[in-house]
MARSELO-321230 format. One line per 10 residues: number of its first residue (from 1); their letters; for each residue x, y negated, z of C-alpha. Coordinates in steps of 0.02 Angstrom, whole numbers, plus 32768, in hexadecimal, padded with zeros to 4 digits. Layout:
<sites>
NUM = A = X/Y/Z | ...
</sites>
This chain:
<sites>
1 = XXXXXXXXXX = 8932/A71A/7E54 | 89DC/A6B4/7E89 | 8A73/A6E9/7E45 | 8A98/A715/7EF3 | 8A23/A779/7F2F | 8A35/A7D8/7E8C | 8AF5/A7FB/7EB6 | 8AB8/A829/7F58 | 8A42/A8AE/7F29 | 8AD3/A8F6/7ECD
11 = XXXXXXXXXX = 8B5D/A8F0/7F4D | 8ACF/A947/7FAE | 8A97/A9E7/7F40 | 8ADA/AA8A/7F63 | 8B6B/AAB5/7EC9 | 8BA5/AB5A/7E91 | 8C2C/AB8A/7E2A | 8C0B/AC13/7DC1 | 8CAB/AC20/7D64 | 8D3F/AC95/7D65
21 = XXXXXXXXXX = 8DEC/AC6D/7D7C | 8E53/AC58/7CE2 | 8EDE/ACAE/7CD4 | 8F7B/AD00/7C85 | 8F2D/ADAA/7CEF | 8E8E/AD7F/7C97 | 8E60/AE14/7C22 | 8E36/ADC5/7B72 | 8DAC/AE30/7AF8 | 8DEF/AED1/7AEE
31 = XXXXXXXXXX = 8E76/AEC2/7A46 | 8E69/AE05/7A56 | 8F02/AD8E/7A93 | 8F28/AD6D/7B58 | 8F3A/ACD2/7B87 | 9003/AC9B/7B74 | 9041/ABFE/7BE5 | 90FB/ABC7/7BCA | 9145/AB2E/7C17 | 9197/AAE0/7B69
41 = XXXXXXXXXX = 91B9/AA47/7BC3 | 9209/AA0C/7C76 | 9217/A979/7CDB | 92E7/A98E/7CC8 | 92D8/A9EE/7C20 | 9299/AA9F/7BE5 | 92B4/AAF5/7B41 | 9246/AAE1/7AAD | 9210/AA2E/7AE4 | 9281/A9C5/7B4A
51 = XXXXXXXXXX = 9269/A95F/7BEE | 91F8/A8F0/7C3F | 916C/A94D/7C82 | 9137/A9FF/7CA2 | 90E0/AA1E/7BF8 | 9086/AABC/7BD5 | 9068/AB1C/7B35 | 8FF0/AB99/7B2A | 8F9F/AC23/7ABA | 8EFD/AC69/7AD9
61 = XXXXXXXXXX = 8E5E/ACB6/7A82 | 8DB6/AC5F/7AC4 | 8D5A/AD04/7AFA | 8DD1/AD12/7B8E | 8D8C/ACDE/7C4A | 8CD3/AC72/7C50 | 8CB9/AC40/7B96 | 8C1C/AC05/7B3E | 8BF8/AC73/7A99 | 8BD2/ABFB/7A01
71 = XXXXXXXXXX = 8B59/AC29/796D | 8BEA/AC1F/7909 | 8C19/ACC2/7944 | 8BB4/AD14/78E3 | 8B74/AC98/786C | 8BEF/AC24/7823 | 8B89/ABA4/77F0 | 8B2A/AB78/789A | 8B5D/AAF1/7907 | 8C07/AB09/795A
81 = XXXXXXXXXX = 8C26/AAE4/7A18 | 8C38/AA2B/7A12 | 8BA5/AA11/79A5 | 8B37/AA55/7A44 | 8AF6/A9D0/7ABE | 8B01/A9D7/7B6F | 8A56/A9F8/7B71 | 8A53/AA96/7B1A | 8ABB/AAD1/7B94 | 8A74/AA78/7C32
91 = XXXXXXXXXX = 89D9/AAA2/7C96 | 895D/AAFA/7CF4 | 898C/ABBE/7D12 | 899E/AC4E/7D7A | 8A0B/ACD0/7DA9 | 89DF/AD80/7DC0 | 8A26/AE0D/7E08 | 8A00/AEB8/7DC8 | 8A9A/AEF8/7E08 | 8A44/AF7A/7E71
101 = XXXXXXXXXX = 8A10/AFD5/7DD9 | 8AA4/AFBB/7D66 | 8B0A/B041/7D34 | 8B9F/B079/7CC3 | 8B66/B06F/7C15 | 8AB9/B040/7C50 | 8A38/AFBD/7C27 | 89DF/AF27/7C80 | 892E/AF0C/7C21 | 88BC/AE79/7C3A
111 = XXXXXXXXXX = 883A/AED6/7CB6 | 88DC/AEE5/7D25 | 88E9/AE37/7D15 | 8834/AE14/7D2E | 8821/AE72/7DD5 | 88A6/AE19/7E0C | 8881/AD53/7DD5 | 881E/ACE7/7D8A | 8868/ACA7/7CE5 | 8821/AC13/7C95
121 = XXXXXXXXXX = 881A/ABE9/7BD8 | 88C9/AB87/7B9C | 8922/ABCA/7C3D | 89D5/ABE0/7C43 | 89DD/ACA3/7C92 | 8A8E/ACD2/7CD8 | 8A86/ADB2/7CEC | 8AE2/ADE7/7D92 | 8B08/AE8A/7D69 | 8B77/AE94/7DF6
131 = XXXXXXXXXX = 8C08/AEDC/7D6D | 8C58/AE2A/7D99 | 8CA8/AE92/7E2A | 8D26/AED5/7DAF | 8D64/AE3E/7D70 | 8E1E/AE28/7D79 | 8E22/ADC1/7E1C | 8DBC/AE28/7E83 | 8DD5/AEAE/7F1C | 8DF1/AF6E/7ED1
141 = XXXXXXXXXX = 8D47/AFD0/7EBE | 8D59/B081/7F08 | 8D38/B112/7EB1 | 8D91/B1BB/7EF4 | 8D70/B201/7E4E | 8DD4/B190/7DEA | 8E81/B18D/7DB4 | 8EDC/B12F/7E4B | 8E4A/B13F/7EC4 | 8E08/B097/7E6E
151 = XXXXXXXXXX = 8D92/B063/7DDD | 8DEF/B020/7D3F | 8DB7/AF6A/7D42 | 8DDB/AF4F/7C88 | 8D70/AFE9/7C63 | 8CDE/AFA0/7CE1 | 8CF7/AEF9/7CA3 | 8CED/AF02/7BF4 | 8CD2/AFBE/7BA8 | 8C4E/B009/7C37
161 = XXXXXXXXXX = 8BE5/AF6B/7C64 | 8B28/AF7F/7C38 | 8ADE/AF0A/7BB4 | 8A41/AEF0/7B78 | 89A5/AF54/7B45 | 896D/AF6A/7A99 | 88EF/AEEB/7AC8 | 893C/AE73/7B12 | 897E/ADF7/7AA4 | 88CC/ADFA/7A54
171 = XXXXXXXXXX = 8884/ADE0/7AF7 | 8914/AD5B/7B13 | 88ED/ACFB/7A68 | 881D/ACE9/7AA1 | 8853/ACA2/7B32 | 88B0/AC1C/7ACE | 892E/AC30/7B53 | 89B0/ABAB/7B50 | 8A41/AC27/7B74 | 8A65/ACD4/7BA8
181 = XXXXXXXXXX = 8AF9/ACD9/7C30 | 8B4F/AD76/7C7B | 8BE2/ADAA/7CEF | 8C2D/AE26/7C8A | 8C93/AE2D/7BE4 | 8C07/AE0D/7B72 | 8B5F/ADE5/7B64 | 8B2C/AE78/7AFF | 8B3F/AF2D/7B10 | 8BF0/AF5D/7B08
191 = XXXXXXXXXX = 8BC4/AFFE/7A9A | 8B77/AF76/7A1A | 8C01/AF3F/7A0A | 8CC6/AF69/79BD | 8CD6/AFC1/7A6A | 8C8D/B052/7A2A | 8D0A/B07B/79A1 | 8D9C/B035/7A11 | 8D6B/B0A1/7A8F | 8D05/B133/7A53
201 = XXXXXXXXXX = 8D2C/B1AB/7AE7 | 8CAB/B11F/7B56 | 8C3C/B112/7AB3 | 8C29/B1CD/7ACE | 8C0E/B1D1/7B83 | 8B87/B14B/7B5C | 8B45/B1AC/7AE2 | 8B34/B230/7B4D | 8ADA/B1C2/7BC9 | 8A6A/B184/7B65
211 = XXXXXXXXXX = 8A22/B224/7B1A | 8A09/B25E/7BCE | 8993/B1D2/7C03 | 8954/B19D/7B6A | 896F/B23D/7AF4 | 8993/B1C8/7A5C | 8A56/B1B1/7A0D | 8A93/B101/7A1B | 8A6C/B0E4/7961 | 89B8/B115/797B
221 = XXXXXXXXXX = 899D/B0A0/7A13 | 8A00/B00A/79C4 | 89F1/B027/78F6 | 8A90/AFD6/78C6 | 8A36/AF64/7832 | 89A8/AF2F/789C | 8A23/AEEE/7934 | 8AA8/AE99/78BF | 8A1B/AE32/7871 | 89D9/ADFB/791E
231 = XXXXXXXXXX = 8A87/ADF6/7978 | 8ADF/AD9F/78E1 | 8A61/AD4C/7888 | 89BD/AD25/78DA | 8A06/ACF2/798D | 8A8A/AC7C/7940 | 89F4/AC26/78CC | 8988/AC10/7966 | 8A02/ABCD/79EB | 8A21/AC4D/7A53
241 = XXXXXXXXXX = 8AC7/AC39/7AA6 | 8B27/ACAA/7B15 | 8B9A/AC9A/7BA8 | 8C14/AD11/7BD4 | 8C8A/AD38/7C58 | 8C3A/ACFB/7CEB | 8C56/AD04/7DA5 | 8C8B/ACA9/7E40 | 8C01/AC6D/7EB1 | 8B7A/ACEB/7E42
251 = XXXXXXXXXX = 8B46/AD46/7ED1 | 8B1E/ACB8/7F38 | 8A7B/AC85/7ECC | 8A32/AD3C/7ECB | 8972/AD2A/7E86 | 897F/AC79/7E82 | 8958/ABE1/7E20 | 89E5/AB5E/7E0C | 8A08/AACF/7D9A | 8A88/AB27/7D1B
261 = XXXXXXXXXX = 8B0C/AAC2/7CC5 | 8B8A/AB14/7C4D | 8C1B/AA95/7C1B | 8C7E/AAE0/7B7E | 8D13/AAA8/7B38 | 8CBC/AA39/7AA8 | 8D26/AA9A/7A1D | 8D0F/AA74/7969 | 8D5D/AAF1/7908 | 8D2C/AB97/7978
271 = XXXXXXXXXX = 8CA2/AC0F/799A | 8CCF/AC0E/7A52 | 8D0A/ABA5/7AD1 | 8D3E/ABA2/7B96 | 8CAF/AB6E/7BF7 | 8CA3/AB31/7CBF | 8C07/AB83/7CE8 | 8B9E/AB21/7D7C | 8AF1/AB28/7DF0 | 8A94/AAB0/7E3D
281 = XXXXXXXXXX = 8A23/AADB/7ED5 | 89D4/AA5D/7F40 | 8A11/AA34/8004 | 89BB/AAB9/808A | 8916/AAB9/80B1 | 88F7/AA28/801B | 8872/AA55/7F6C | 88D3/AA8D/7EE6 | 8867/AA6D/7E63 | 8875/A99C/7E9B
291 = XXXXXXXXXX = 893C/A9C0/7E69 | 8904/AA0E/7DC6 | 88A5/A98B/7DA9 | 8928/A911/7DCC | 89AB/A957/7D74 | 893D/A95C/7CD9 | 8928/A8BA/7CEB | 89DF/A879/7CEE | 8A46/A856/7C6E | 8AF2/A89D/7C43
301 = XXXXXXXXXX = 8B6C/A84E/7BF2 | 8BE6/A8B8/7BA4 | 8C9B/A855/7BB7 | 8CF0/A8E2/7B4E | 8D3D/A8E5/7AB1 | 8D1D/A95D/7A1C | 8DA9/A9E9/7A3E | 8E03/AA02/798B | 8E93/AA23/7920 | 8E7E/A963/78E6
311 = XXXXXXXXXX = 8EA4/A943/798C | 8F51/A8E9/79A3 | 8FBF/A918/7A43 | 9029/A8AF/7AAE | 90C5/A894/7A54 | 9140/A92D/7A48 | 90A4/A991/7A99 | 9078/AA2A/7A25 | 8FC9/AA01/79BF | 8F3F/AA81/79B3
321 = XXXXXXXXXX = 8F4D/AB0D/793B | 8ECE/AB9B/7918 | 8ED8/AC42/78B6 | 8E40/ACB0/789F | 8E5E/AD4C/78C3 | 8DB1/ADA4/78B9 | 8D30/AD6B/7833 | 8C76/ADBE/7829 | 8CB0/ADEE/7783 | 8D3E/AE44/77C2
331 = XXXXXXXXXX = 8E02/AE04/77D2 | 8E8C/AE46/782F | 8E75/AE89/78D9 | 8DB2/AEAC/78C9 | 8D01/AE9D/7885 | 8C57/AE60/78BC | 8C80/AD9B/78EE | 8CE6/AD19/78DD | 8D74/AD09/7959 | 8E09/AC88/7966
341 = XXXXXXXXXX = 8EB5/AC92/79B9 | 8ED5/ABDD/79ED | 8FA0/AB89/7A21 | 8FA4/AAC8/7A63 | 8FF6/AA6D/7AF7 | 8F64/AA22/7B64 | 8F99/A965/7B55 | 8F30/A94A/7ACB | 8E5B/A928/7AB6 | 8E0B/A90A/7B6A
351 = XXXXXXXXXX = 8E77/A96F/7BFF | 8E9E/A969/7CAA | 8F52/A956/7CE6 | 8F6A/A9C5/7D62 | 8FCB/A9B5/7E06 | 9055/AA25/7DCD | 9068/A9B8/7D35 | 90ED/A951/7D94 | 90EC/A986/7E2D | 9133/AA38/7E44
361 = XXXXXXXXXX = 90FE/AA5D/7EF1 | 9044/AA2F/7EC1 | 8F9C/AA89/7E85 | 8F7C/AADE/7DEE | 8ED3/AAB5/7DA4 | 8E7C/AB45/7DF3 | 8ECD/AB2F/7E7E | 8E62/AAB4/7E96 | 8DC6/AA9D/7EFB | 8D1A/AAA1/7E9A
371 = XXXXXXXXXX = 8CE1/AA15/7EE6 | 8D77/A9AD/7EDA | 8D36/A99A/7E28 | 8C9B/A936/7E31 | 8C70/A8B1/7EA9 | 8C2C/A7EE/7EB8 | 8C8F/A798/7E49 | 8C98/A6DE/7DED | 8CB0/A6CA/7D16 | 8CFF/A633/7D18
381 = XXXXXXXXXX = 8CE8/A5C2/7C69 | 8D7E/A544/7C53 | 8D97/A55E/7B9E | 8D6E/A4A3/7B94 | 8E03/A48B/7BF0 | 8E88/A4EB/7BA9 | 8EF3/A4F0/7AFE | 8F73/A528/7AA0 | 8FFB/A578/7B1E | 8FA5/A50E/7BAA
391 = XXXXXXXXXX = 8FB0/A51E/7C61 | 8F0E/A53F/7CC3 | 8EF6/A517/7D97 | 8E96/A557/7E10 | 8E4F/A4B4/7E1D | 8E13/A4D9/7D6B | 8DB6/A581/7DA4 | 8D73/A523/7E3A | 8D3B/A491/7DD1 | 8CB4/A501/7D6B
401 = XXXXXXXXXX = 8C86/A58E/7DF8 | 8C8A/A5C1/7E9D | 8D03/A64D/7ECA | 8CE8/A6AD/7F68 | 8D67/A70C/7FD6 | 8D64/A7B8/7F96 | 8D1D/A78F/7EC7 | 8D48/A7D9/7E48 | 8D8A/A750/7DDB | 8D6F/A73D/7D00
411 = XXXXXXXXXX = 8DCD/A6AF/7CB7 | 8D7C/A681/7C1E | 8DF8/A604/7BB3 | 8D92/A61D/7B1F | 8E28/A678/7AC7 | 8D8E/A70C/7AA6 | 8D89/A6A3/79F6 | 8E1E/A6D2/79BA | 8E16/A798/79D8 | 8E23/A80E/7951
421 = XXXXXXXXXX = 8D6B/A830/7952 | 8D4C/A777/792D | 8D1D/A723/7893 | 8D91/A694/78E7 | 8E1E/A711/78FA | 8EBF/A6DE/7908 | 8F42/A762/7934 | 8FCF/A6F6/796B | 8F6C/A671/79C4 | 8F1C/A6EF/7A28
431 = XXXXXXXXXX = 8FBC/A75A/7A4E | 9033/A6CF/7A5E | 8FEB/A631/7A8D | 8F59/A65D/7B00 | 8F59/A5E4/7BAF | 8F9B/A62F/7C43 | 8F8C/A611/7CF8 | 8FF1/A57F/7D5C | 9084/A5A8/7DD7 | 900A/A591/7E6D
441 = XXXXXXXXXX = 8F7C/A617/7E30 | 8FDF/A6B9/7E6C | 8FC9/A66D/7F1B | 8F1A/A628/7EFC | 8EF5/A6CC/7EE4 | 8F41/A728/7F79 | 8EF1/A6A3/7FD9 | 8E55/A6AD/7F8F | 8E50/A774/7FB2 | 8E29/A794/7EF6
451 = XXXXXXXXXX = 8DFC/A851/7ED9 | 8E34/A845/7E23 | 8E3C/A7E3/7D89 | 8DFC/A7CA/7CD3 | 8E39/A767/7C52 | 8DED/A758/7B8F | 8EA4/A751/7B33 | 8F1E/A7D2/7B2B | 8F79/A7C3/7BE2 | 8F5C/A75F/7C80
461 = XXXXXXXXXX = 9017/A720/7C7D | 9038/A687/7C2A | 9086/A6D4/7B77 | 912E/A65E/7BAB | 913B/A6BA/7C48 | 9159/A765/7BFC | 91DC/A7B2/7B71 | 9161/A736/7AD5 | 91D3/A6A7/7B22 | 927F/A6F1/7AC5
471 = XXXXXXXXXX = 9218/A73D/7A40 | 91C6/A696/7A02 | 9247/A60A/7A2B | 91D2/A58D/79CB | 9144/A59D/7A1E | 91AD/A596/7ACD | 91E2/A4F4/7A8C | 913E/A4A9/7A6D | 90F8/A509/7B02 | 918E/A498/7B6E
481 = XXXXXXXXXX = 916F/A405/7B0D | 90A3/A3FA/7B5C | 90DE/A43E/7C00 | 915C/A3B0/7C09 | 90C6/A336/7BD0 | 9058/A370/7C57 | 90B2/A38B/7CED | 9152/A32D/7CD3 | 91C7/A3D8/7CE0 | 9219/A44C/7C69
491 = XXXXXXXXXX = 91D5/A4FE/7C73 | 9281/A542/7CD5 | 9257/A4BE/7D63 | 918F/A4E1/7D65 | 9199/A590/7D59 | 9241/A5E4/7D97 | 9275/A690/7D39 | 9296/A6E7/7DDD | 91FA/A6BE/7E32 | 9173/A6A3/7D9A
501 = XXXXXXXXXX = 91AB/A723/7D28 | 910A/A788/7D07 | 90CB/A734/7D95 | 902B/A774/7D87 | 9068/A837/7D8D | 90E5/A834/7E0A | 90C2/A7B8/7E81 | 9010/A80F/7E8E | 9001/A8C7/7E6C | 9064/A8E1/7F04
511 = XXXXXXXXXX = 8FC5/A88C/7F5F | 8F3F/A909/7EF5 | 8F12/A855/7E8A | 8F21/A8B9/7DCF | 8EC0/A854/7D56 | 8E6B/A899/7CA1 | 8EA3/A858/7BF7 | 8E56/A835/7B59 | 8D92/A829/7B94 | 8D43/A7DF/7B0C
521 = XXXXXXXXXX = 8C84/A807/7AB2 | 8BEC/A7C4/7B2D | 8C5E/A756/7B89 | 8C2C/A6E3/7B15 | 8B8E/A6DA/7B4F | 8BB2/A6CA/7C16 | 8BC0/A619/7C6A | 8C19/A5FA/7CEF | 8BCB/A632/7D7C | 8BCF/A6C1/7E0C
531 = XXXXXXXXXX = 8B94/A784/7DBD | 8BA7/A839/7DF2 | 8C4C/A86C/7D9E | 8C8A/A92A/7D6D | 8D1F/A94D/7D0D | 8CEF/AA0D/7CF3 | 8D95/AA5C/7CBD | 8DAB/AB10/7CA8 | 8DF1/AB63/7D3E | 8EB1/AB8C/7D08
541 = XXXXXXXXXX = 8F04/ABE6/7D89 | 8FBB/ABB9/7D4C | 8F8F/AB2D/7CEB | 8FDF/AA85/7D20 | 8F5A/AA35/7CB3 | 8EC1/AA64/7C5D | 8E18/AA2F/7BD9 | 8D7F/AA17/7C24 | 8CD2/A9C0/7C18 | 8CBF/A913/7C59
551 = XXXXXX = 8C1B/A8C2/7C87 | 8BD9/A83F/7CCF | 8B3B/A846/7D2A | 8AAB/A7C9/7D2C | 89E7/A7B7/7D47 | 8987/A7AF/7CB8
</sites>
């Protein structure tokens, strides 16, 4: 197939986004942290950080919003998020509804999915239980009966949801199913879990329940020894992931097949991370089982870096820090599984700078269009071309690709080699002496129509163009010394403070051009060329930036 037609068949599937908005409304795990955003820095200055651009710091626990469950949650020696390949969490699926029979407390069982689908072996099976109506962003429920004349969408969300049957998981693990996804708060029962002694007024109303239509106590139908060893142990060992918290365009794909592809945050140190949660269903009226086929067939290459606290952050930026706050052993705040509280400021592993980022009047991240986040786009390869603190053209990009009105657009300089994950690393030379784009390219790109941009070192501005230039005077002095080589002019008369000041930024968030930083990994592998592009960020609603999942598609 030609890389065309490939893009094409892309651009023309059906895509469904299946994740719930992030926010500072977002309930976390009952007794776990919210998510915290504070502006610590400002384009004129803000306390706690300074000037220069509108910098956020934030504080959040990972089983907040649509987040992918980790083996390490229960098993601390399994593989932890960015140790899982795209794969794993990519393919074939359905998603079932069984709303019509779900019920405060109840169960869904897998006759009820059954009746209702067909579920293949190694599917990825995403449970509508319809209890995604209570999330936090949704339309009251009525209910005369309760308090306010309205169901209490915490309560729904997280403490009255129904959960599995006792054979379920069982039923689940013979399946080899790839992963389990729901649109609630959790993927299991919420009276197997610390909800019942948080809340043991609902653990007795479910009690109740449950002796009426079953006549067995909770203990009896789930023996706590037997379900720890095949929640805690046994599904970890085998795979089995879970997805939590989902939502969005769910009831859109009711009793349907769909290409499933779950993007997590590829997080090193957690059990847990964010996850953009996605579905693939062919055009109307075309064989879905020919777009299954195809997308098994194409390759993905992940563009993302490993998300840790070894991480470094744009200078003055806040690094990564994690506490653990739950262990299966016990600590703290809880028992039963490992859980982390997590601080950073985004400008550091693979992100996307938001509108708002420099431009106040702009877009948060999920203010944002899905589909303005995946597109036709063009990896362009000039790392033959660049160097040290060097300058690259458009003429450069148009050199080694072709670059279409509308692309998405990755620069690869080749500066990938020098990343922290690297056995080339080199902290400075990546951070301080990357390339950077020429005084033309902001306008190259507004003419060009770019959607948005990628670059493989740690910003898209030239490092001289921003605040490095006063805090490295040598390097600004050899960085003048080759400009003046090259082009015959200092950098004052080539790139004027008042106009090419993080050029990049404000001469093009204004025009919705943001651009993604630090993309490293499998761009290694990708020549220049045209792909399908998706930089997969979670969906922050006040975020002026945000981590994703970047990928690059291409036939196998």
């Amino acid at each position: 197939m030609e890389r065309d037609q490939f893009v094409e068949t892309l651009c023309d599937a059906q895509w469904y986004d299946l994740t719930q908005g992030l926010s500072i409304f977002t309930p976390p795990w009952p007794g776990e942290m919210p998510l915290q955003v504070h502006f610590f820095k400002r384009l004129t200055g803000a306390w706690g950080g300074g000037q220069g651009a509108n910098g956020q710091l934030i504080e959040w626990s990972n089983n907040t919003g649509t987040h992918l469950v980790g083996p390490r949650a229960f098993h601390s020696g399994a593989r932890a998020i960015a140790d899982i390949p795209l794969e794993a969490l990519c393919g074939e699926g359905v998603v079932v509804d069984v709303s019509d029979e779900a019920h405060d407390y109840g169960f869904y069982t897998p006759q009820m999915i059954a009746d209702r689908v067909r579920v293949k072996e190694g599917d990825i099976l995403i449970v509508n239980t319809g209890y995604h109506r209570y999330g936090w962003d949704q339309p009251d429920v009525a209910n005369p009966a309760a308090q306010g004349g309205v169901e209490n969408k915490e309560f729904g969300y997280f403490v009255r949801h129904p959960g599995p049957s006792p054979d379920f998981f069982q039923w689940a693990l013979g399946m080899k199913l790839k992963v389990i996804g729901v649109d609630c708060g959790c993927a299991e029962h919420p009276m197997n879990t610390n909800i019942r002694y948080m809340h043991a007024r609902e653990f007795e109303k479910a009690e109740a329940k449950l002796r009426e239509t079953h006549g067995k106590s909770w203990d009896e139908l789930f023996p706590p020894e037997a379900y720890h060893e095949l929640t805690h142990i046994t599904m970890p060992r085998e795979g089995l992931l879970l997805a939590e918290g989902l939502g969005g365009q769910i009831d859109e794909l009711t009793n349907q097949r769909a290409w499933i592809m779950l993007y997590p945050i590829p997080f090193m140190e957690v059990e847990s991370a964010w996850c953009r949660a996605i579905a693939l269903r062919p055009p109307a009226g075309n064989d879905e089982q020919a777009l299954f086929d195809f997308m098994g067939a194409s390759q993905m290459l992940d563009m993302t870096l490993p998300f840790s606290v070894q991480t470094p952050q744009w200078a003055n930026y806040e690094p990564l820090s994690i506490k653990y706050t739950r262990r299966v052993g016990g600590q703290n705040f809880g028992l039963g599984r490992n859980n982390a509280h997590c601080r950073a400021s985004f400008h550091l592993a693979s992100h996307m700078d938001g509108e708002k980022h420099f431009h106040a009047a702009g877009r948060t991240i999920g203010e944002m269009p899905f589909d303005y986040w995946f597109g036709p786009g063009a990896i362009a390869d000039i790392s033959d071309s660049v160097s040290n603190s060097s300058v690259y053209t458009p003429a450069m990009v148009e050199q080694v690709v072709d670059v279409r009105p509308g692309d998405i657009l990755i620069i690869k300089t080749g500066w990938y080699k020098y990343g922290w994950d690297s056995s080339d690393s080199d902290e400075f030379r990546y951070m301080i002496k990357h390339p950077g784009p020429s005084p033309d390219f902001a306008d190259w790109c507004i003419q060009k129509q770019i959607k948005w941009l990628g670059v493989d070192c740690v910003a898209m501005e030239h490092p001289m163009n921003t605040i490095q230039r006063n805090w490295h005077p040598r390097t600004f002095e050899e960085a003048n010394r080759k400009l003046i080589e090259r082009y015959g002019k200092d950098w004052d008369e080539m790139y004027p403070l008042d106009k090419y000041y993080q050029d990049m930024h404000l001469n093009l968030f204004p025009k919705s051009i943001v651009h993604a930083e630090n993309l490293g990994k499998e761009i290694a592998q990708a020549e220049s060329g045209r792909y399908f592009i998706g930089g997969f960020v979670q969906k922050g609603m006040e975020t002026a930036s945000m981590w994703g999942r970047f990928v690059a598609f291409r036939e196998g």
